[in-house]
Each structure stands twice: as structure tokens, then as C-alpha cells.
C-alpha positions as CSV (number, residue, x, y, z in Angstrom):
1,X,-21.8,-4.0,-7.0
2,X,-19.0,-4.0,-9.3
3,X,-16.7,-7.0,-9.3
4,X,-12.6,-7.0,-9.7
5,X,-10.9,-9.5,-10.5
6,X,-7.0,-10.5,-8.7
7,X,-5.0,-11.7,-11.9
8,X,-1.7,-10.9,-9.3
9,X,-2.0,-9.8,-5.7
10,X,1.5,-9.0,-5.4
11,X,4.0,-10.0,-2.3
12,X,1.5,-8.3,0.1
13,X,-1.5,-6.5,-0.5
14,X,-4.3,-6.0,2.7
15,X,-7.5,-4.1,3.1
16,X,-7.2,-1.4,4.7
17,X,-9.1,1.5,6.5
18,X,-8.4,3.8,9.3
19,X,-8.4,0.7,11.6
20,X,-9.8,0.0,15.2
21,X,-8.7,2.2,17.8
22,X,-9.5,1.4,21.3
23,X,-9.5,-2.7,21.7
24,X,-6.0,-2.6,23.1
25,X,-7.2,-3.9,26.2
26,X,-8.2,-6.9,24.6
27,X,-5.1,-7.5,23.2
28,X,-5.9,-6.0,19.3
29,X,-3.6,-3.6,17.9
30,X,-5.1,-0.7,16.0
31,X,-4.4,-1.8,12.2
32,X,-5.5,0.2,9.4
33,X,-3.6,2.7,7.2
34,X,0.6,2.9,8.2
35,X,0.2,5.7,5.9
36,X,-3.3,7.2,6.7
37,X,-2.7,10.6,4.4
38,X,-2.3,8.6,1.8
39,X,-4.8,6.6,2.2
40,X,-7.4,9.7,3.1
41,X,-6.0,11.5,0.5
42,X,-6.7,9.0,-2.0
43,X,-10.4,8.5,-0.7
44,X,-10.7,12.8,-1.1
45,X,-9.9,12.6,-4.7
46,X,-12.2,10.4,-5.4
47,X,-15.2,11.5,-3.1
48,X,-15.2,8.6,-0.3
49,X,-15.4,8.9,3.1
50,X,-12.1,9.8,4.2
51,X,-11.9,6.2,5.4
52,X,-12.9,4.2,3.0
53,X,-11.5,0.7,2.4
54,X,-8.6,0.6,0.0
55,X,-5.9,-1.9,-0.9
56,X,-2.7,-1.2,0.8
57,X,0.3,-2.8,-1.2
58,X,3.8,-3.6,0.1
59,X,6.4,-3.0,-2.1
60,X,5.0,-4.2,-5.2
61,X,1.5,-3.7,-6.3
62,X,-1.6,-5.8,-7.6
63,X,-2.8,-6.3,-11.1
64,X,-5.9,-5.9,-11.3
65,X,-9.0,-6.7,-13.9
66,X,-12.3,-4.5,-13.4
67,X,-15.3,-6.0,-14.4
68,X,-17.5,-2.6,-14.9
69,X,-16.0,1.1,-15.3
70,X,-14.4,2.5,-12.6
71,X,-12.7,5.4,-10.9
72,X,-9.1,4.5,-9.6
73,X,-6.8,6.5,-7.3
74,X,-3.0,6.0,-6.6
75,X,-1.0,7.5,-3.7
76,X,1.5,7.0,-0.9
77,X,4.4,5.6,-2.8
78,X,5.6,6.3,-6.3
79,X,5.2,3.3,-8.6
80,X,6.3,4.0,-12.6
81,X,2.9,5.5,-14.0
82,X,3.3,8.3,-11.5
83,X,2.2,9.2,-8.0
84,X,-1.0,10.8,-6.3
85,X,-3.0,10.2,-9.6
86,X,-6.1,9.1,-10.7
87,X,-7.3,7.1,-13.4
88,X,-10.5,6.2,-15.0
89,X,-10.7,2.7,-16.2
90,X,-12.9,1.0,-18.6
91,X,-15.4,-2.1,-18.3
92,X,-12.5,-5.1,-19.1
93,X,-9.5,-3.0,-18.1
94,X,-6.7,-4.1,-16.3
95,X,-5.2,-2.0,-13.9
96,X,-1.5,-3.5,-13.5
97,X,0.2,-0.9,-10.2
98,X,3.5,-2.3,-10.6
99,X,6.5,-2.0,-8.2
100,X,7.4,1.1,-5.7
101,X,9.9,3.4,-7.0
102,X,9.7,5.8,-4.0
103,X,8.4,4.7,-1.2
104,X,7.1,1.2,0.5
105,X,3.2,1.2,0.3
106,X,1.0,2.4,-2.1
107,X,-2.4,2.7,-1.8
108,X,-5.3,1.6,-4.4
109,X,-8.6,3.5,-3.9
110,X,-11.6,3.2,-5.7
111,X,-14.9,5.6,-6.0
112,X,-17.3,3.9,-3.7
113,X,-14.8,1.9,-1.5
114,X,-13.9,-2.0,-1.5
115,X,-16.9,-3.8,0.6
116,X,-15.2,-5.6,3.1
117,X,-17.2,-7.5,6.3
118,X,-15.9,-5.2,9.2
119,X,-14.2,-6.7,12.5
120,X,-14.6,-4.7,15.6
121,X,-16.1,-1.7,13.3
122,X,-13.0,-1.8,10.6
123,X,-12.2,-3.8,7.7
124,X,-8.2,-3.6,8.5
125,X,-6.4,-6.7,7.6
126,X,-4.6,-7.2,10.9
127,X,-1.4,-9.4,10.5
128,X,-0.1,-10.1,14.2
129,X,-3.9,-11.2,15.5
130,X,-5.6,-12.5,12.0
131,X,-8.4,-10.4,12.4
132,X,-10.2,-8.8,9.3
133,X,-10.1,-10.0,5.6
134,X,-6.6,-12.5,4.6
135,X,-4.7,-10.6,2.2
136,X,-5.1,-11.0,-0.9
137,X,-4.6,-13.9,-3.0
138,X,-4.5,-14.4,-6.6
139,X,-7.8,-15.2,-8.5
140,X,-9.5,-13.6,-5.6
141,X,-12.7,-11.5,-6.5
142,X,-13.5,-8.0,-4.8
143,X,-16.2,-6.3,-4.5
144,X,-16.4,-2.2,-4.9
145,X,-19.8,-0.5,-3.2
146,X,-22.1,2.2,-4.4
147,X,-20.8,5.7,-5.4
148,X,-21.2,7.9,-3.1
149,X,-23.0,11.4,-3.1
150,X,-20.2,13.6,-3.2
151,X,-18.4,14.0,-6.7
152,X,-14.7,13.3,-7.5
153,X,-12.5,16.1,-6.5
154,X,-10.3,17.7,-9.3
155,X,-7.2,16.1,-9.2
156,X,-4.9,19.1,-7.4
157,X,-1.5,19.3,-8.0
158,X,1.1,16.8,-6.6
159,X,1.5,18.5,-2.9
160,X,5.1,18.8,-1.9
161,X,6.5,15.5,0.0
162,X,6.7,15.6,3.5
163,X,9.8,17.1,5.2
164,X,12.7,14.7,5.6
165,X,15.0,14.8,8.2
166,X,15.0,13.0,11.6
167,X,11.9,11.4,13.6
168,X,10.5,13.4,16.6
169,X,11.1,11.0,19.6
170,X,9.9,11.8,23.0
171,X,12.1,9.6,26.1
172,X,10.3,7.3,28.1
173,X,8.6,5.4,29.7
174,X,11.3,3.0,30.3
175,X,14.4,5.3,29.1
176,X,16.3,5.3,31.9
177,X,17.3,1.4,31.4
178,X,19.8,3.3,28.6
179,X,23.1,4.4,29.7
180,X,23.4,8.3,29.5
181,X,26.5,7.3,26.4
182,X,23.7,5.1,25.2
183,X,20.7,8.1,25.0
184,X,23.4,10.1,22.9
185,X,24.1,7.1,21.0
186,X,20.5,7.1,20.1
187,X,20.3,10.4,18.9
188,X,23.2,10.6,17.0
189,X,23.4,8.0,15.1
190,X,22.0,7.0,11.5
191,X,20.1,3.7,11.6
192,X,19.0,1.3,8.9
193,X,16.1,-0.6,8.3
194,X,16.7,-4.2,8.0
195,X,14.5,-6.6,5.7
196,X,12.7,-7.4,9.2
197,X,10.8,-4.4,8.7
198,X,6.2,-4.9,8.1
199,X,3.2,-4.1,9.9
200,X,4.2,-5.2,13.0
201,X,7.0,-3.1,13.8
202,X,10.7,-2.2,11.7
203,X,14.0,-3.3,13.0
204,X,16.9,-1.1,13.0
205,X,20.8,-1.7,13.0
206,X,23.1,0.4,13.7
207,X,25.4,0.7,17.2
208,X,24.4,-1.2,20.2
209,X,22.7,0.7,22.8
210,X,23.2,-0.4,26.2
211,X,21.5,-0.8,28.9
212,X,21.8,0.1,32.3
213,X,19.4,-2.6,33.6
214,X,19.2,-6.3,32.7
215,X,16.5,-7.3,35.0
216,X,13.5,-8.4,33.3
217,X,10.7,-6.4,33.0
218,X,7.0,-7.5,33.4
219,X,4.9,-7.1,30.1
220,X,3.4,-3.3,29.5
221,X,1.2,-1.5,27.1
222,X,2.7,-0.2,24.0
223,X,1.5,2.0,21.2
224,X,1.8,2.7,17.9
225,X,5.4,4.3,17.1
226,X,6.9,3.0,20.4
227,X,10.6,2.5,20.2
228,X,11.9,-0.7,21.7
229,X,15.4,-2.3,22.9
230,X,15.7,-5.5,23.1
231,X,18.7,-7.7,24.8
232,X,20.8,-6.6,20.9
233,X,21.0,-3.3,21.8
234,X,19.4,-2.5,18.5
235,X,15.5,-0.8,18.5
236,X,12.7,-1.8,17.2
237,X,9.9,0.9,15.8
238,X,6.6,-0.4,16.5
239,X,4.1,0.2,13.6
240,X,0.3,-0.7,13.5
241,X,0.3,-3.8,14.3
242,X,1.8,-3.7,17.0
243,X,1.6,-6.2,20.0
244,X,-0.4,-4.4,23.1
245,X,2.0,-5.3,25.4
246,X,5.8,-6.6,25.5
247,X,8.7,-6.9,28.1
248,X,11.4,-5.1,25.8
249,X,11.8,-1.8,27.8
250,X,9.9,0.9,25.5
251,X,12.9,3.7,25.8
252,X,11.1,6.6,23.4
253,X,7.9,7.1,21.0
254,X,7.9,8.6,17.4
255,X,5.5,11.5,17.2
256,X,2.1,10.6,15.5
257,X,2.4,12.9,12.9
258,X,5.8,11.4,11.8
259,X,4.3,7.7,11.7
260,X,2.9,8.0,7.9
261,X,6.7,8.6,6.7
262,X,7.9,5.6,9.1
263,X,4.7,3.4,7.0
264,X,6.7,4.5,3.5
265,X,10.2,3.0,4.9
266,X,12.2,0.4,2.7
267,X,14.7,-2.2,3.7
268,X,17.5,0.1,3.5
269,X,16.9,3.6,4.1
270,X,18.4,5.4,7.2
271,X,16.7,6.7,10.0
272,X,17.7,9.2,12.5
273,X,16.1,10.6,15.7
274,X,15.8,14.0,17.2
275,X,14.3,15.2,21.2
């Protein structure tokens, strides 16, 4: 198998897949991709299973020497040599992905996948529980599998970025602990990632949104893209991560197929909500 060298693994890079669904009532969150169209994507061009380990890098991205040639592709967020792209590298090359320009994550892929021992059928770095590979450290070696049968797609043109605008959020379970002034609040407002914002979940400020209710609740389920309040008034968007349960009442949650533009949030950018 080909080898690759970590010369710099950057503030946060994990392997990632399309995660382990399913084991919530064990306590483990689903992991894998917060961006999973970039990460399939990336796997397409490049004639992987769809879910094929990759690296998944935060912010800034590895440098990375590869031992043997290799096919390379780039995508979620924009990082200075360009986004959605692939490259072919040579035996000795070093691959350096640099910071994120647009975006938060960016995704490394390679032709034949990163071999990673799986965990509950996935080879997701999981953060909150510790399952899965550590992230990745500097000097580290990887290994890349076989290629597989199916050739490299033609690179297509860039497709057009997903829609802005606001995040789909259907009420409930637990929204009538907020005021009715505190529901309009919620929609109305613009809110702002903090630095507190990984895998785990993103916390937003902006007004305080109160609640009707101050008794405690007991712990319940939560999924992926669930939007919690707790005693600040200030919610908390729930990414892959994700504790199974919690005792923060769980007032709304994101619509699924807004979650991979959630995953490409930075500290900074403004969020808004729509029914």
C-alpha cells in the first residue's frame, strides 16, 4: 500500500467516512463527514466508494509527503490552489493544502481511500467518545489502499455553491419552554458563531431567548442538527458529534439537507433561521 507521510497535520485534521449511524442507544454519536457532499463528491471524482475514508481538516489543512504516485482530490472549503480540484502527485511530492479561504473544512481524498481500522463499521474519528483513529499528529504515517475498479471521473465543472440564506428549522420537541416573544426572537434574528464552534456542536450569540420554563428537564435523545437553549438564552447547533442525550430543552432541528453548510461554518459568520 502506498505510504504518506504527516510533515504538518494542521490544528485539526480526523479521518473521516460517512460515520456510524444507529449506535445512539449506546451512547455513540453518528461521526463521519459534517460536510458529507464534499466528502462524496471528492470520493466520485476520483472513483472511490462514495464513502471512502478521507482526511477532514479544520480550518487549516495538512502537509503532506507521498511516498508513491498518487491521485489527490480537494473539496468542501476553498483553500488558495483552488476548490473542488484534483491533482496528480508524483512519487516524493508534497502536497501542502494550506489554510481555508472560504469555508471551514476541507476535505483530502485520495484514489483508493486512506485504510483506517474501522470502529462499529466506520473509520470516523469521533471527538466527544474517542472512538476511531486520534487525529492526526505530525510525523504520523498513513496508509492509502488499492485502486479501485472504476476509473477517475473527469473532473466537471465547479458546480454552483449551495444556496445561502437562512437554515430550515422545524419547532420542537421541547419548543414550547420558549416564550411566544422568544420563538419570534429566534426567527428573526442574525446569530453568530462564536470560537466554541467543532464537531460537537456550534454556539451561537446573539439575543437571549427566554424561557417559559425553568424546571429541569430529565436527559433526552438528540440528533444531529438539533437546536438547543441552554440556561444563557443563547442556542447551541448540534453537529456530528453530538452527545445522544442532554437536559438543555432541544427547542427546533436544522433540516438534514442544510447540515453540510452548517459543517462549513467559521467563527464569525451569521446565521439565521426560517419555519
Amino acid at each position: 500500500m502506498t505510504a504518506v507521510e504527516v510533515l504538518a497535520a494542521g490544528p485539526l485534521t480526523t479521518f473521516q467516512d460517512l460515520g456510524r449511524p444507529g449506535f445512539g442507544h449506546l451512547g455513540v454519536p453518528p461521526a463521519g463527514a459534517v460536510d458529507p457532499c464534499a466528502l462524496v463528491r471528492g470520493n466520485r471524482l476520483l472513483g472511490n466508494a462514495p464513502g471512502a475514508t478521507a482526511l477532514e481538516a479544520t480550518l487549516v489543512g495538512p502537509r503532506l509527503r507521498f511516498r508513491a504516485e498518487a491521485l489527490v482530490a480537494l473539496t468542501g472549503a476553498e483553500v488558495a490552489s483552488g476548490a473542488d480540484l484534483v491533482r496528480r502527485l508524483g512519487a516524493g511530492e508534497v502536497l501542502d493544502v494550506g489554510p481555508c479561504r472560504v469555508g471551514a473544512r476541507v476535505y483530502v481524498c485520495v484514489r483508493g481511500g486512506f485504510v483506517v481500522e474501522p470502529v462499529l463499521g466506520s473509520s470516523s474519528t469521533d471527538l466527544l467518545t474517542g472512538l476511531g483513529p486520534a487525529p492526526l499528529r505530525d510525523g504520523d504515517v498513513l496508509a492509502i489502499g488499492p485502486p479501485p475498479a472504476d476509473p477517475p471521473a473527469e473532473q466537471p465543472p465547479r458546480p454552483r455553491a449551495p444556496a445561502g440564506g437562512a437554515f430550515r428549522l422545524l419547532l420542537g420537541p421541547r419548543d414550547e419552554r420558549l416564550t411566544p416573544a422568544a420563538v419570534e426572537t429566534l426567527f428573526t434574528s442574525r446569530w453568530r458563531v462564536t470560537a466554541a464552534a467543532n464537531r460537537v456542536g456550534i454556539r451561537l450569540d446573539g439575543p437571549v431567548l427566554e424561557l417559559s420554563r425553568h424546571d429541569e428537564l430529565l436527559s433526552e435523545g438528540l440528533v444531529t442538527g438539533a437546536l438547543q437553549v441552554p440556561p444563557s438564552g443563547r442556542p447551541i447547533l448540534l453537529l456530528n458529534d453530538h452527545p445522544t442525550t442532554g437536559g438543555y430543552p432541544a427547542v427546533g432541528v436544522v433540516d438534514s439537507r442544510d447540515l453540510p453548510r452548517a459543517g462549513q461554518l467559521r467563527p464569525g459568520d451569521t446565521v439565521t433561521f426560517a419555519r
